[in-house]
C-alpha positions in Angstrom: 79.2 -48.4 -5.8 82.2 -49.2 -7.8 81.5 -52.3 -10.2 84.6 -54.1 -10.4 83.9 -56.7 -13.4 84.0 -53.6 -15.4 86.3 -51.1 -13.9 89.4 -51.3 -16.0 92.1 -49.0 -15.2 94.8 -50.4 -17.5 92.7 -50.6 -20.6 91.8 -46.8 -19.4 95.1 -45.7 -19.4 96.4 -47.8 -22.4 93.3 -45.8 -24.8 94.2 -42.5 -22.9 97.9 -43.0 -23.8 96.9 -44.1 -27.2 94.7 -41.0 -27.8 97.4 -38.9 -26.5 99.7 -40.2 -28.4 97.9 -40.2 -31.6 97.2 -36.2 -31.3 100.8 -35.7 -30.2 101.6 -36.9 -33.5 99.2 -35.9 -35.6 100.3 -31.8 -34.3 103.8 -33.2 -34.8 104.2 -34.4 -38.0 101.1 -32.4 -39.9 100.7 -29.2 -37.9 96.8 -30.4 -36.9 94.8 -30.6 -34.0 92.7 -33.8 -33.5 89.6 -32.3 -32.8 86.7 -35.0 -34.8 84.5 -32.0 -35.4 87.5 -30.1 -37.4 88.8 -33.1 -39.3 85.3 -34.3 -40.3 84.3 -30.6 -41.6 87.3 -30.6 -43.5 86.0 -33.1 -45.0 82.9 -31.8 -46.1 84.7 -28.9 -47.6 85.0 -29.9 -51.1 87.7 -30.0 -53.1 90.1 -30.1 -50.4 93.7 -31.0 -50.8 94.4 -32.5 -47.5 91.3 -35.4 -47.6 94.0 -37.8 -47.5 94.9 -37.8 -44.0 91.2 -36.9 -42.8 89.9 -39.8 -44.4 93.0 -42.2 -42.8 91.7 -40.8 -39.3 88.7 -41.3 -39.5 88.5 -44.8 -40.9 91.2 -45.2 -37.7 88.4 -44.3 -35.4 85.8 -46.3 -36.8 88.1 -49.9 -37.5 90.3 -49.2 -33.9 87.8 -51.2 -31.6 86.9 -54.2 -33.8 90.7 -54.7 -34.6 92.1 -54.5 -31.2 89.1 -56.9 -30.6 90.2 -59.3 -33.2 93.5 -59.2 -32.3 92.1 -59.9 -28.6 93.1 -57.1 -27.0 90.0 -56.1 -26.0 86.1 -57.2 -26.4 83.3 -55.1 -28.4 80.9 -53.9 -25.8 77.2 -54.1 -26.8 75.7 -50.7 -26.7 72.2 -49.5 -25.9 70.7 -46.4 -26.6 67.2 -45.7 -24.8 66.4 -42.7 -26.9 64.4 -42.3 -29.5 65.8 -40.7 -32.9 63.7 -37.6 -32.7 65.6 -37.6 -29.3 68.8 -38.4 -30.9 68.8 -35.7 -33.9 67.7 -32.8 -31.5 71.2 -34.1 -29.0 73.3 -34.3 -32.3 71.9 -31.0 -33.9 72.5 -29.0 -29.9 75.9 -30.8 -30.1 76.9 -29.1 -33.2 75.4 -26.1 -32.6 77.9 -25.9 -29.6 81.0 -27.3 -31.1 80.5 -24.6 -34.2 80.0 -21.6 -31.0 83.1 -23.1 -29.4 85.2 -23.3 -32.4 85.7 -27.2 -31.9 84.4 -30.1 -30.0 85.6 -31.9 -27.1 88.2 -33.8 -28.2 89.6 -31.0 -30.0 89.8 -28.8 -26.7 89.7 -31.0 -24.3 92.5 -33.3 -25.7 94.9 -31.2 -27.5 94.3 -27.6 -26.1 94.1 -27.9 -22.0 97.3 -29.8 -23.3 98.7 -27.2 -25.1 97.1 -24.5 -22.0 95.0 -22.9 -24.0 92.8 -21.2 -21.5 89.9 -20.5 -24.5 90.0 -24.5 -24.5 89.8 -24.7 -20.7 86.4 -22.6 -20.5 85.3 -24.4 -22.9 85.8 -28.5 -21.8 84.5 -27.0 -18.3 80.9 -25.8 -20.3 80.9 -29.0 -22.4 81.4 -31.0 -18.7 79.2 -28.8 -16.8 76.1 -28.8 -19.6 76.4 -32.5 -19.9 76.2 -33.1 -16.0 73.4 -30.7 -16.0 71.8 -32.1 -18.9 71.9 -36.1 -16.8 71.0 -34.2 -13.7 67.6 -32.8 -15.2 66.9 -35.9 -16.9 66.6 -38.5 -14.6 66.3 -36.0 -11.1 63.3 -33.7 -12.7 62.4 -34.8 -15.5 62.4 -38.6 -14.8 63.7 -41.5 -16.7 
């Protein structure tokens, strides 16, 4: 059943524009492909000459929410995690196990290259979606949660 308090198609749409429009212009103007797993490795690839721009997205990603909260166009949702961190480092260390196998991570693929019709990108958003309903499906229909 469809909870209507919290189904908001507009905001939806708005953040999918906005993401669209961010890596429309980030492959525009500097040649690059918003994929977080790419920029973020960059980073960690020292001395690097382009930390400049990897450093300006990320801190977008991370001050985004609370300023479109603050300027009220939005409210911070609390978020609860019911895993523990043993839980959470073996789901992160998987994650980028998969992302380095695929040669970039879901926003990466699924954003920019099913965009671009990359069919490499295409296989690979469809194994990222497939493994993650999987992955729900044998935790709370086998496994129990």
């Amino acid at each position: 059943m469809i909870d209507f308090v919290h189904f908001t198609p507009g905001h939806a749409l708005a953040g999918g524009v906005a993401i669209g429009l961010a890596a429309a212009l980030l492959l525009l103007f500097n040649g690059r492909i918003a994929g977080i797993s790419g920029i973020v490795g960059g980073l960690l690839k020292l001395p690097s000459q382009d930390s400049a721009w990897r450093i300006a997205f990320v801190l977008g990603l991370l001050i985004a929410a609370p300023l479109a909260s603050l300027l009220g166009l939005g409210h911070l949702t609390e978020i609860t995690i019911e895993a523990g961190w043993a839980e959470l480092l073996c789901a992160g260390f998987i994650v980028g196990i998969g992302t380095r196998y695929a040669s970039g991570c879901t926003s990466g693929h699924g954003v920019c290259g099913i965009s671009r019709g990359s069919v490499r990108s295409l296989v690979a958003t469809l194994t990222f979606m497939a493994t993650g309903f999987l992955t729900v499906y044998i935790k709370l229909h086998v496994i129990g949660a």
